[in-house]
BALOBA-1460 file (C-alpha; in Angstrom, 3 decimals):
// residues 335
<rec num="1" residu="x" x="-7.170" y="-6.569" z="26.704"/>
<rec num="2" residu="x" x="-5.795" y="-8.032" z="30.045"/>
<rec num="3" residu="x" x="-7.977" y="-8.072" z="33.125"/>
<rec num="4" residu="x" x="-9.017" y="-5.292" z="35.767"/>
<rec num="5" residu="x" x="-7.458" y="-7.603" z="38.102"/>
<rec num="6" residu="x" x="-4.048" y="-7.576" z="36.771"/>
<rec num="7" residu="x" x="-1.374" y="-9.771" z="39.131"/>
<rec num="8" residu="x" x="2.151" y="-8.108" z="40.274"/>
<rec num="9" residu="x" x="5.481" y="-9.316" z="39.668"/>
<rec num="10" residu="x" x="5.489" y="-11.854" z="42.497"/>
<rec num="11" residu="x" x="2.029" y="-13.192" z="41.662"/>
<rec num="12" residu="x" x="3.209" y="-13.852" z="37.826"/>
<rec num="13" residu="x" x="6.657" y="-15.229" z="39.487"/>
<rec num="14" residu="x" x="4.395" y="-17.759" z="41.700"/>
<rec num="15" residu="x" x="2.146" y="-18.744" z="38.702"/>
<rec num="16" residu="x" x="4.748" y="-19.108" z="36.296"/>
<rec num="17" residu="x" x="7.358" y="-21.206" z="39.066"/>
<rec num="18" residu="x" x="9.376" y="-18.691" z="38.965"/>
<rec num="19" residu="x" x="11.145" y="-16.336" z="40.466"/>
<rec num="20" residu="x" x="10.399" y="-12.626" z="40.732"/>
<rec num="21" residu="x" x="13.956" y="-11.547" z="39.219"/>
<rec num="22" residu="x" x="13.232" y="-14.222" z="35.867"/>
<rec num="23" residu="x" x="9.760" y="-11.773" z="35.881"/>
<rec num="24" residu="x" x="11.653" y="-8.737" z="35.891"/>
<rec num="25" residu="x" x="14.311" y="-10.075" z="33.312"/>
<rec num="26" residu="x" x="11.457" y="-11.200" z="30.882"/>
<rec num="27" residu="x" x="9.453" y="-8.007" z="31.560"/>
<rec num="28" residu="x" x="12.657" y="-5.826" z="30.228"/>
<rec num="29" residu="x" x="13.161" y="-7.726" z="27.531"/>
<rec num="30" residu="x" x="16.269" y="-9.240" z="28.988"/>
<rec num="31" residu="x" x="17.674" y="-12.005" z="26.535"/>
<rec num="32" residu="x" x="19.338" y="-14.013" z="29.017"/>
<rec num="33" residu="x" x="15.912" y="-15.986" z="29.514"/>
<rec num="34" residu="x" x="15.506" y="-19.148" z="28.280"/>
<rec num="35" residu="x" x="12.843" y="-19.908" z="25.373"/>
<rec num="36" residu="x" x="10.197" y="-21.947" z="27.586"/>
<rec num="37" residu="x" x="10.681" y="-19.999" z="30.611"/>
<rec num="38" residu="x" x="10.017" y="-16.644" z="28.643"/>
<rec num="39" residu="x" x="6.812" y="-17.874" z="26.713"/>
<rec num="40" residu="x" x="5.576" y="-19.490" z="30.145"/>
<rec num="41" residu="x" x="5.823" y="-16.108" z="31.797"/>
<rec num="42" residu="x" x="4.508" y="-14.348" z="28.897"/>
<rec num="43" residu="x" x="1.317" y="-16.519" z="28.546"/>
<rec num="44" residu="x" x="0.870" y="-15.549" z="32.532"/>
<rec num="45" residu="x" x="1.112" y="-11.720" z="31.285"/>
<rec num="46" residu="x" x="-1.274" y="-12.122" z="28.570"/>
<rec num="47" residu="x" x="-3.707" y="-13.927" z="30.150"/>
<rec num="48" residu="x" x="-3.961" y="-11.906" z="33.284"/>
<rec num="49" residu="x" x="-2.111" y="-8.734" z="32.593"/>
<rec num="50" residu="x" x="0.827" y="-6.799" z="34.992"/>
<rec num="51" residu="x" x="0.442" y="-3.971" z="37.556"/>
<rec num="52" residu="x" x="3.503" y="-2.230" z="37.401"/>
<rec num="53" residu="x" x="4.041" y="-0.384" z="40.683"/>
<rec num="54" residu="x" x="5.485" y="2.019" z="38.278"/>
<rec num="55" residu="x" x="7.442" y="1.762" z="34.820"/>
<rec num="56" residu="x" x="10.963" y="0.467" z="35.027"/>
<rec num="57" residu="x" x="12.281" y="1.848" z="32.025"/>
<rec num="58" residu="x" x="10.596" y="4.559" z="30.426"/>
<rec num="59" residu="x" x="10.168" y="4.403" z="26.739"/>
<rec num="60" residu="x" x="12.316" y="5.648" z="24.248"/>
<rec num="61" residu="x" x="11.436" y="8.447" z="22.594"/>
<rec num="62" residu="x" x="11.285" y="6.401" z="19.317"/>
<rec num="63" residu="x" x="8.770" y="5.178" z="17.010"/>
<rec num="64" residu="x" x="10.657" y="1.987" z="15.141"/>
<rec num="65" residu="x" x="9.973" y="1.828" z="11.447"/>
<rec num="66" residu="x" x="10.224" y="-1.862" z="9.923"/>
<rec num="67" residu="x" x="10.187" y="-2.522" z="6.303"/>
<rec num="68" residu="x" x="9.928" y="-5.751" z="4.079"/>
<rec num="69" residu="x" x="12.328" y="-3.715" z="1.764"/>
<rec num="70" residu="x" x="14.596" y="-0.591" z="3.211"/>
<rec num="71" residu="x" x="14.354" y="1.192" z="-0.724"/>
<rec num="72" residu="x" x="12.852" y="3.002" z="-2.683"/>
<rec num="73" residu="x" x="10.056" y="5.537" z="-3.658"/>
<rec num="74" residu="x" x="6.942" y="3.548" z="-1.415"/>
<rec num="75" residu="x" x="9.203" y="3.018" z="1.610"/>
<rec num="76" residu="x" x="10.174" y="6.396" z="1.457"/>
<rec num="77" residu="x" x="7.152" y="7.985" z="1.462"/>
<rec num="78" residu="x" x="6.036" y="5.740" z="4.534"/>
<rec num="79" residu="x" x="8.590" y="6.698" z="6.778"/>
<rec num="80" residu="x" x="8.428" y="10.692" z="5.186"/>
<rec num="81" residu="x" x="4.979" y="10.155" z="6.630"/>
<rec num="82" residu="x" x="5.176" y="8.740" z="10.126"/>
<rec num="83" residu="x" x="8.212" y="11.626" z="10.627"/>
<rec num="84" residu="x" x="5.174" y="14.429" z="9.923"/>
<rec num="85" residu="x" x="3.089" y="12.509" z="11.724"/>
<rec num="86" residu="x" x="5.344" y="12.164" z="15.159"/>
<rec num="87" residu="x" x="7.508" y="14.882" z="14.907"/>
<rec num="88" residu="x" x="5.001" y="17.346" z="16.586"/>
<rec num="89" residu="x" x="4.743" y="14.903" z="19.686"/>
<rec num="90" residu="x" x="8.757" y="15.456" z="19.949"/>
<rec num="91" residu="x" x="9.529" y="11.783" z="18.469"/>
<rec num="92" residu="x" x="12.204" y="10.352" z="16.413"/>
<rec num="93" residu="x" x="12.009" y="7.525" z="13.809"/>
<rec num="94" residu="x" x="14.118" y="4.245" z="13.531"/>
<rec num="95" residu="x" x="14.077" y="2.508" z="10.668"/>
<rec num="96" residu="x" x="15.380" y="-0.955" z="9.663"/>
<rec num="97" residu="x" x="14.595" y="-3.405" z="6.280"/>
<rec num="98" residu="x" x="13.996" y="-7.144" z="6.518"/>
<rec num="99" residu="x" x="16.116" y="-7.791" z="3.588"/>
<rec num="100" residu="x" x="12.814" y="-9.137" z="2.021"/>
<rec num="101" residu="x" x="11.481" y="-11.217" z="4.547"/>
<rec num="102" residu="x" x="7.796" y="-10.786" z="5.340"/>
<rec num="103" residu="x" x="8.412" y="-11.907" z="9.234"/>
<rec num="104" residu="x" x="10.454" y="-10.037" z="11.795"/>
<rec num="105" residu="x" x="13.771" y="-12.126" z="12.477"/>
<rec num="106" residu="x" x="14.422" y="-12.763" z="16.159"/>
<rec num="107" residu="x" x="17.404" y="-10.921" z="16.202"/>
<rec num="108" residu="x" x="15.916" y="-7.936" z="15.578"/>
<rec num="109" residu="x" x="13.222" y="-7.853" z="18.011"/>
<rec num="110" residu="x" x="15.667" y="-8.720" z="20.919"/>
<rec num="111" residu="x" x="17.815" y="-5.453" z="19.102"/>
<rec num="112" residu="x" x="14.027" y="-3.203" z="19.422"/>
<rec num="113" residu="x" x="13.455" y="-4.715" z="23.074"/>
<rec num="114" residu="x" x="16.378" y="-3.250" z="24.006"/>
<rec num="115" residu="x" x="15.832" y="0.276" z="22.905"/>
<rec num="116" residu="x" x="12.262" y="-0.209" z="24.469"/>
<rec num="117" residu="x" x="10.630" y="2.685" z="21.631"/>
<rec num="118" residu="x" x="7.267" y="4.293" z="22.172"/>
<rec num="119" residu="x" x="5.858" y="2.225" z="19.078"/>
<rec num="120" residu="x" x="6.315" y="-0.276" z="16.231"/>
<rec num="121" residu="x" x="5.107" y="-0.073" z="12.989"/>
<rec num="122" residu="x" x="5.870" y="-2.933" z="10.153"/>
<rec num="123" residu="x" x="5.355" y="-2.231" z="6.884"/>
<rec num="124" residu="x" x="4.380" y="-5.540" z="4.344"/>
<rec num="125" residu="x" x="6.211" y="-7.855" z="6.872"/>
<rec num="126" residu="x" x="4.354" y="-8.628" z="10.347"/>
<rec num="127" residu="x" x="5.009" y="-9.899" z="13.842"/>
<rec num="128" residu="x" x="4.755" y="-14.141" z="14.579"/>
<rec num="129" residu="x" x="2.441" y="-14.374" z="17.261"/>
<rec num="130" residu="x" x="5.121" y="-15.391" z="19.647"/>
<rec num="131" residu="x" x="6.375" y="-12.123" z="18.952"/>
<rec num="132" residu="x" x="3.258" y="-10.302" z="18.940"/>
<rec num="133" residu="x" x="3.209" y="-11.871" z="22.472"/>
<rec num="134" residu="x" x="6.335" y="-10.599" z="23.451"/>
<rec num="135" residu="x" x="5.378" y="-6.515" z="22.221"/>
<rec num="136" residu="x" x="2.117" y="-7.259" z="24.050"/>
<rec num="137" residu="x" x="3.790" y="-8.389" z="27.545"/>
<rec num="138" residu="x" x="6.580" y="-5.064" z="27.466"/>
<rec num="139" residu="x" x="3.532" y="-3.039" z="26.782"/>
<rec num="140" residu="x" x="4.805" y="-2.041" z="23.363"/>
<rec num="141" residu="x" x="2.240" y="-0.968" z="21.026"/>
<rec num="142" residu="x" x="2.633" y="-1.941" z="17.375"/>
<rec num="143" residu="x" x="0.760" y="-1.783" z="13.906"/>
<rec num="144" residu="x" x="0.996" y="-2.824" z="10.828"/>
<rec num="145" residu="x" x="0.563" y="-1.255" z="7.447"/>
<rec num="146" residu="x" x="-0.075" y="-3.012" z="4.382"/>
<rec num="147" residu="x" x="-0.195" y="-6.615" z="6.040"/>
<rec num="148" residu="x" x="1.068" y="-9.807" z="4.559"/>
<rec num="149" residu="x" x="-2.186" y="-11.598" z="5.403"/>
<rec num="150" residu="x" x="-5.362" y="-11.594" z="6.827"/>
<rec num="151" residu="x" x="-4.605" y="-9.219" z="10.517"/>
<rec num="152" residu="x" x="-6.781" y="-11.078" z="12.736"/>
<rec num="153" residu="x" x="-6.839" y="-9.290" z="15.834"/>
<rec num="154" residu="x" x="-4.080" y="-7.048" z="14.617"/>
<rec num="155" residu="x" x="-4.507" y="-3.398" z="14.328"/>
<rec num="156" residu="x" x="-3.718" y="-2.835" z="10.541"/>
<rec num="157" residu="x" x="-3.750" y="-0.373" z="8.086"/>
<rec num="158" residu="x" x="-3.850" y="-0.877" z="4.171"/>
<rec num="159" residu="x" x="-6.010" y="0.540" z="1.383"/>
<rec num="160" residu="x" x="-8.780" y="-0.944" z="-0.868"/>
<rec num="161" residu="x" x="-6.539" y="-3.100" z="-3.175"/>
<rec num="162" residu="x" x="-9.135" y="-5.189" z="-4.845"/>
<rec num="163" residu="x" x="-11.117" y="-1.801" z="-6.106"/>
<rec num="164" residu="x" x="-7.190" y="-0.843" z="-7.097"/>
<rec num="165" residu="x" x="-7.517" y="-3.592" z="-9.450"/>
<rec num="166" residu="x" x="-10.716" y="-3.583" z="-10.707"/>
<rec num="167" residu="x" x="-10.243" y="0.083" z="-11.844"/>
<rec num="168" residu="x" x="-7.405" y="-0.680" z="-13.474"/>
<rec num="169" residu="x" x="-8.810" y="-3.861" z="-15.277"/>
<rec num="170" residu="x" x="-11.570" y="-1.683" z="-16.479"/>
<rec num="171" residu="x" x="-9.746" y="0.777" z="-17.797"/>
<rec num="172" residu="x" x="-7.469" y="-1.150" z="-20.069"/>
<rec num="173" residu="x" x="-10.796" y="-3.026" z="-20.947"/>
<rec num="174" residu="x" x="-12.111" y="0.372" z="-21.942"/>
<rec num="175" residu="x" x="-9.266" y="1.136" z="-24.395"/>
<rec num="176" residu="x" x="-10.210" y="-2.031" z="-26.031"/>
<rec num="177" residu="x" x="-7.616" y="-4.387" z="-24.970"/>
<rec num="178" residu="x" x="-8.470" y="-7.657" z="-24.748"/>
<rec num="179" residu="x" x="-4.874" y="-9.933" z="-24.075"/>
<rec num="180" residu="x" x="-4.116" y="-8.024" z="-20.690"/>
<rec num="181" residu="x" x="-0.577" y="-9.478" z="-19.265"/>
<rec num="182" residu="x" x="-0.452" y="-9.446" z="-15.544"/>
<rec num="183" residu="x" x="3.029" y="-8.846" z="-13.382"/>
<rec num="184" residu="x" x="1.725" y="-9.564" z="-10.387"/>
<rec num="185" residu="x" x="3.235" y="-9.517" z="-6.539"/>
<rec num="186" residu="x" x="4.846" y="-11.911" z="-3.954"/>
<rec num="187" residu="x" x="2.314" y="-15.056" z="-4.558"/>
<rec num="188" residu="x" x="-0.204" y="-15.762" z="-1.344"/>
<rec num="189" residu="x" x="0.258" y="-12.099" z="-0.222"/>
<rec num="190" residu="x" x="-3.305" y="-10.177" z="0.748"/>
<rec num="191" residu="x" x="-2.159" y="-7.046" z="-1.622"/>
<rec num="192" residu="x" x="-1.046" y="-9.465" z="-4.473"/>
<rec num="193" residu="x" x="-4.120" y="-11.736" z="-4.185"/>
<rec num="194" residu="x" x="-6.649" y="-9.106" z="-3.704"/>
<rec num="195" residu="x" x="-5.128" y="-6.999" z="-6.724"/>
<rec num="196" residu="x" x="-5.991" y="-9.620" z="-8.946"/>
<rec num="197" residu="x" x="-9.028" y="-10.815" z="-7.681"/>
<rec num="198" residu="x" x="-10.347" y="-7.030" z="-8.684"/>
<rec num="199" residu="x" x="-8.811" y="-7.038" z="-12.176"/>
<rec num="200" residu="x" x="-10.388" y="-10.842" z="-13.015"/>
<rec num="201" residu="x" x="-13.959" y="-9.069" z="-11.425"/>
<rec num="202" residu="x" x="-13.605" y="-6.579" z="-14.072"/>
<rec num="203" residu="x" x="-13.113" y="-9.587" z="-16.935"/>
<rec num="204" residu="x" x="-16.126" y="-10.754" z="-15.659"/>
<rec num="205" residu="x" x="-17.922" y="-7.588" z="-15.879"/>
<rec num="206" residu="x" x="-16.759" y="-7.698" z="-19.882"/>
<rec num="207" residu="x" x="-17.430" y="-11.258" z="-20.646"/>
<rec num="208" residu="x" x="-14.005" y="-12.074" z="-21.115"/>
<rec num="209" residu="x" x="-12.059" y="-15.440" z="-19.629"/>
<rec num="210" residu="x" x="-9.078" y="-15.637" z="-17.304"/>
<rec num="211" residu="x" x="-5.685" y="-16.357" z="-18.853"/>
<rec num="212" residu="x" x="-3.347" y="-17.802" z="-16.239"/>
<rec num="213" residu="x" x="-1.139" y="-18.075" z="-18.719"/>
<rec num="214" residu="x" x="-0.854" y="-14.178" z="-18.431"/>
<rec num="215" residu="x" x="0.337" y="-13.876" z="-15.411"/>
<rec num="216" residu="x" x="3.832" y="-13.909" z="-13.933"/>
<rec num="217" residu="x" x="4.193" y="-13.115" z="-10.248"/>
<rec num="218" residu="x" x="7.245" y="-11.831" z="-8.044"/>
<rec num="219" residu="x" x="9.175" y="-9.621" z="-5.762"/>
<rec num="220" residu="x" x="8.224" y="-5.613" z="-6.072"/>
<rec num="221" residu="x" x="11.226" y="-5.315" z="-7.435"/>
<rec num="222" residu="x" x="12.668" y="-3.893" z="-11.326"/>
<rec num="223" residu="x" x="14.510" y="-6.493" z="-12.054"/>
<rec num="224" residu="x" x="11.773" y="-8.999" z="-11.361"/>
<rec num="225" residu="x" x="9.228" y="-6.359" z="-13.958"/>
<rec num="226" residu="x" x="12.403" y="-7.156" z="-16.426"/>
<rec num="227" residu="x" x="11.639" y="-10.279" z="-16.200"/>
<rec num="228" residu="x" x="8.302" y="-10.946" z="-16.425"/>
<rec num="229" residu="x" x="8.052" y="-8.356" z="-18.990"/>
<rec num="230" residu="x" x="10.146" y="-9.880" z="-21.501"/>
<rec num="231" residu="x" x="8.529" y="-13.323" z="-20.757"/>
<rec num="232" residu="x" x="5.428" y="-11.929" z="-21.471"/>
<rec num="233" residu="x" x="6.172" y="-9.927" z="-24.431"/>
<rec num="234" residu="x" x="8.903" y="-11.860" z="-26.139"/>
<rec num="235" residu="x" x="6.076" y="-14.969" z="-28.073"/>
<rec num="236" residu="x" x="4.326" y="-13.882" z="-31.384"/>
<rec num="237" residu="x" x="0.992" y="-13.985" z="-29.314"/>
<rec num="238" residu="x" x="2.033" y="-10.990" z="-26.727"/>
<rec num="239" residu="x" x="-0.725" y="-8.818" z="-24.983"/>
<rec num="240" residu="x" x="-1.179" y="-5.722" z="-26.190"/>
<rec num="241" residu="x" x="-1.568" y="-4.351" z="-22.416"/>
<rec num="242" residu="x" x="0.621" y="-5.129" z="-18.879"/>
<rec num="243" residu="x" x="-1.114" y="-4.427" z="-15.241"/>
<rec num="244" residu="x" x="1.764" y="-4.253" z="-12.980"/>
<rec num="245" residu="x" x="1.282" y="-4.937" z="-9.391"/>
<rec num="246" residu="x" x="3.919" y="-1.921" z="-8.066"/>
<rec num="247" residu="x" x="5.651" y="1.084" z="-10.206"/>
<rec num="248" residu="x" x="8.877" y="-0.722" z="-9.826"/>
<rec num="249" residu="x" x="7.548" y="-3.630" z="-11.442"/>
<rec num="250" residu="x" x="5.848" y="-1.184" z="-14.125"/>
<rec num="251" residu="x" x="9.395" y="0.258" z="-14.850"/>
<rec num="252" residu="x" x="11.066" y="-3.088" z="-15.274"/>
<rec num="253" residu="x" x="8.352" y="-3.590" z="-17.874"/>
<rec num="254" residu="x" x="9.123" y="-0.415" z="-19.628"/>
<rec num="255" residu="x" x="12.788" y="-1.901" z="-19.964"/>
<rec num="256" residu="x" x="11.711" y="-4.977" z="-21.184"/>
<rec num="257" residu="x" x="9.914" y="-3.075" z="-23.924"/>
<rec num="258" residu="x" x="12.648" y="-0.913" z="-24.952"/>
<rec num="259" residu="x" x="14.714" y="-3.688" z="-25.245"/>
<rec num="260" residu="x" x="12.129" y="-5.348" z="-27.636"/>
<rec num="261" residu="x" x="11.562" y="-2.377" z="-29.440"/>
<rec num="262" residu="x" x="8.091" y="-1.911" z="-28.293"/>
<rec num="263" residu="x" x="6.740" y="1.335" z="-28.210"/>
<rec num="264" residu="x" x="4.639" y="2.879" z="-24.800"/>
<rec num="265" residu="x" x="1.636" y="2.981" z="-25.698"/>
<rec num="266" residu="x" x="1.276" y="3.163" z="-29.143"/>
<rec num="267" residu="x" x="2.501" y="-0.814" z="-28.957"/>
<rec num="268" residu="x" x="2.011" y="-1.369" z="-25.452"/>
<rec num="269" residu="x" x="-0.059" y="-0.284" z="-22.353"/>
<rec num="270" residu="x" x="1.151" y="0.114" z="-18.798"/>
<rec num="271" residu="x" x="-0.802" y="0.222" z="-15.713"/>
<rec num="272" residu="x" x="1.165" y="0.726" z="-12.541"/>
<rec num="273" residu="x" x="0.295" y="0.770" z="-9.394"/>
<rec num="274" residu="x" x="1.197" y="2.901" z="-5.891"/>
<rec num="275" residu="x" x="1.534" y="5.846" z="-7.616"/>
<rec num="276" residu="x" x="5.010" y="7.217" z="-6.169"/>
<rec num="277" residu="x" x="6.798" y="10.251" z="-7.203"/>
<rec num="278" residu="x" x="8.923" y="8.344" z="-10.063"/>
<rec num="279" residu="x" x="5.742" y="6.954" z="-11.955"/>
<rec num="280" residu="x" x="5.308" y="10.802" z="-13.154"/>
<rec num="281" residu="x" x="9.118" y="10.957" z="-14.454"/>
<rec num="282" residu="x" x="9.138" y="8.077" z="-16.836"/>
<rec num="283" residu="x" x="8.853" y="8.664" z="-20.107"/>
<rec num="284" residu="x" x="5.644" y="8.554" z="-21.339"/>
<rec num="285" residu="x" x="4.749" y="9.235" z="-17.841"/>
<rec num="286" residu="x" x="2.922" y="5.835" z="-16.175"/>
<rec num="287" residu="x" x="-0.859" y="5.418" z="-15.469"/>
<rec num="288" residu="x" x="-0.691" y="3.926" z="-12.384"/>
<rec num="289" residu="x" x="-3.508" y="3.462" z="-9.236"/>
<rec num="290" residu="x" x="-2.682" y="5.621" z="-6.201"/>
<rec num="291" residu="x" x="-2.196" y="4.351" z="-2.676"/>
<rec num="292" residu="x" x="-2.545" y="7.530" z="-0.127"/>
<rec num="293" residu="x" x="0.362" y="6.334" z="1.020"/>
<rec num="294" residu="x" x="1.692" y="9.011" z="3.686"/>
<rec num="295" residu="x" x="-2.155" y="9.281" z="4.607"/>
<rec num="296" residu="x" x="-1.699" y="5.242" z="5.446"/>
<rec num="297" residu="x" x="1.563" y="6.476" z="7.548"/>
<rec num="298" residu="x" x="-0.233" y="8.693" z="9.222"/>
<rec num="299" residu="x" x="-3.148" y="6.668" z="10.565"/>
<rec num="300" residu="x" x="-0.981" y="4.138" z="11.595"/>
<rec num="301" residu="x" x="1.343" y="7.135" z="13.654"/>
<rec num="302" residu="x" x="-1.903" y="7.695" z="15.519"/>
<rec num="303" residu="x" x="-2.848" y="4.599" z="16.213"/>
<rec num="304" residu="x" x="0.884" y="4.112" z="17.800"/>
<rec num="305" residu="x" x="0.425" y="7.954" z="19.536"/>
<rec num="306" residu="x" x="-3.616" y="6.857" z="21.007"/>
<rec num="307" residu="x" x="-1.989" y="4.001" z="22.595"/>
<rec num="308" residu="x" x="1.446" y="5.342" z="23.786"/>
<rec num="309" residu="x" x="-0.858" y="7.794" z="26.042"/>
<rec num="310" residu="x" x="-3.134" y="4.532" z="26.878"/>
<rec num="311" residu="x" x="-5.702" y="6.200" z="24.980"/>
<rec num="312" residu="x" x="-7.813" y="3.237" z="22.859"/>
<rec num="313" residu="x" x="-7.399" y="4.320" z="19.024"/>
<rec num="314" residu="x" x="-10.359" y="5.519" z="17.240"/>
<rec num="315" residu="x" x="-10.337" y="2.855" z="14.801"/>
<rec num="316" residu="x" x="-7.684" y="-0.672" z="14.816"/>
<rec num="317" residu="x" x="-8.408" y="-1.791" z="11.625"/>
<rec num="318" residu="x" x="-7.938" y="1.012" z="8.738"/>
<rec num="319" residu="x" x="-8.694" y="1.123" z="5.068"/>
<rec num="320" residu="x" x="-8.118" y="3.946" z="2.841"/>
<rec num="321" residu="x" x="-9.298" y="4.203" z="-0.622"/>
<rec num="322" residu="x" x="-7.408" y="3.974" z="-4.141"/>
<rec num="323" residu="x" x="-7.666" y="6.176" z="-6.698"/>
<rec num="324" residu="x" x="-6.595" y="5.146" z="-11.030"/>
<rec num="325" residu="x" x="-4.283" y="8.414" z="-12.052"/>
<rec num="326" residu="x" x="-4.311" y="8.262" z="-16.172"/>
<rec num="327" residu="x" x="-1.516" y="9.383" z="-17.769"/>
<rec num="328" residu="x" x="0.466" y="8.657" z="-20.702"/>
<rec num="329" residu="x" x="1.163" y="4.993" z="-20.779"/>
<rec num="330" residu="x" x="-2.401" y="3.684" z="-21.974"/>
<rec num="331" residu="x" x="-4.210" y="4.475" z="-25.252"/>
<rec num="332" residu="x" x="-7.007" y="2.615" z="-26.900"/>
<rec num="333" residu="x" x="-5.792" y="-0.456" z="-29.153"/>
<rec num="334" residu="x" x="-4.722" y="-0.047" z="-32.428"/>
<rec num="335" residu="x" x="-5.944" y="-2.521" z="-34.966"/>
């Protein structure tokens, strides 16, 4: 939080070296600053903070909606829920994808600067801190949901995803299935790594040893649950269960089984997890751990709100609780 004592545009232009119209430029997230100039001025900002004699450019109406993936059930349930969640305060909702990147590209921060919104929320793909440092200096507040890594000083919101995983371990334990394949997440992620950190606490709990050899990782994506499916499933030695890190990975393993001629679950087990609309239309219909998903939306919407009105938000660091929803896709082992 800057200081009381926060300096004008001419006392930032006279620390900085220079002038009071580069301020102004930087300050409205002009792009016709250079590089240097704009991080020198913004270190000034950060460090001691701006009094604005009053707001320039009021903002936008908007609350901007990033994504790591513009697609699908879990990104449409996000935005579903920071719409109910702004709509009352007479807001709108951007939204844009990072084509699978888990940073925001440069291009389209200068694009967000420009449309100056209320808000920013990024969903599995976060802010550099240069950029961080940028939202911070035009007074824009931003937070992100599901984070990539560790949100130090970051107001975050995400749900318990190491429990996620440990209920799930223990329930295909339960069932009596021992060779548990594991089609895990992008590799080094928080969400990926703490998944399976909960499902190998729950091998621990039975006695039984970590396979690496078990696990595949990738993309959230069907196609990548194709593959690792049939990797998994295709030697003489296959596991007789599959903990999927994401329902679309889940359904790409349910491919890869048909096409094997595997039956669900009488041959094979299927633990999902996110628990979207679509895990209850496949057939059998997929056991799967819940994420309150527009619930996560929603704090995060608040958080954006609180600080719009330059209220402090109740809480900056959020964690909402998972839940294992058993349906049709596990059954105990058969001998």
């Amino acid at each position: 939080m800057p200081p009381t004592s926060a300096l004008t545009a001419a006392e930032i232009a006279e620390l900085a070296g220079v002038s009071v119209a580069t301020v102004s430029k930087v300050l409205n997230g002009r792009s016709d600053v250079g590089a240097e100039t704009r991080r020198l001025v913004e270190g000034v900002i950060n460090k001691h903070g701006h009094r604005r004699k009053r707001r320039p450019t009021p903002a936008a109406p908007l609350v901007e909606v990033v994504l790591n993936v513009l697609g699908g059930a879990y990104a449409m349930e996000i935005i579903a829920g920071v719409e109910r969640a702004v709509r009352p305060h007479h807001l709108g909702v951007v939204v844009s994808g990072m084509e699978g990147a888990q940073t925001l590209s440069d291009e389209w921060i200068e694009r967000m600067l420009a449309r100056r919104p209320s808000g920013i929320i990024t969903v599995f793909c976060s802010p550099t801190a240069e950029q961080r440092d940028r939202l911070s200096a035009r007074e824009i507040p931003f937070v992100v949901v599901d984070p990539v890594a560790e949100p130090a000083g970051v107001p975050s919101v995400a749900a318990t995803n190491w429990s996620g995983g440990l209920e799930a371990g223990r329930h295909l334990l339960a069932l009596g299935h021992r060779r548990i394949g594991v089609v895990a997440g992008p590799e080094g992620t928080l969400a990926s790594r703490a998944r399976l950190d909960g499902y190998r606490a729950a091998l621990d709990e039975a006695g039984i040893a970590f396979d690496p050899a078990l696990v595949r990782a990738g993309q959230f994506r069907i196609d990548q649950g194709v593959t690792a499916g049939h990797d998994l499933l295709a030697g003489p030695d296959r596991p007789t269960a599959i903990f999927a890190f994401s329902d679309p990975l889940a359904v790409g393993v349910y491919k890869a089984a048909a096409e094997l001629g595997l039956r669900i679950p009488g041959d094979l087990s299927v633990v999902g997890y996110d628990d979207t609309a679509p895990a209850s239309w496949l057939h059998p219909a997929l056991t799967t751990v819940h994420q309150p998903l527009a619930e996560m939306a929603g704090e995060a919407a608040a958080m954006i709100l609180a600080t719009a009105r330059g209220e402090a938000p109740a809480r900056t660091r959020v964690v909402l609780a998972t839940e294992l929803t058993v349906r049709a896709s596990t059954a105990r082992r058969e001998n």
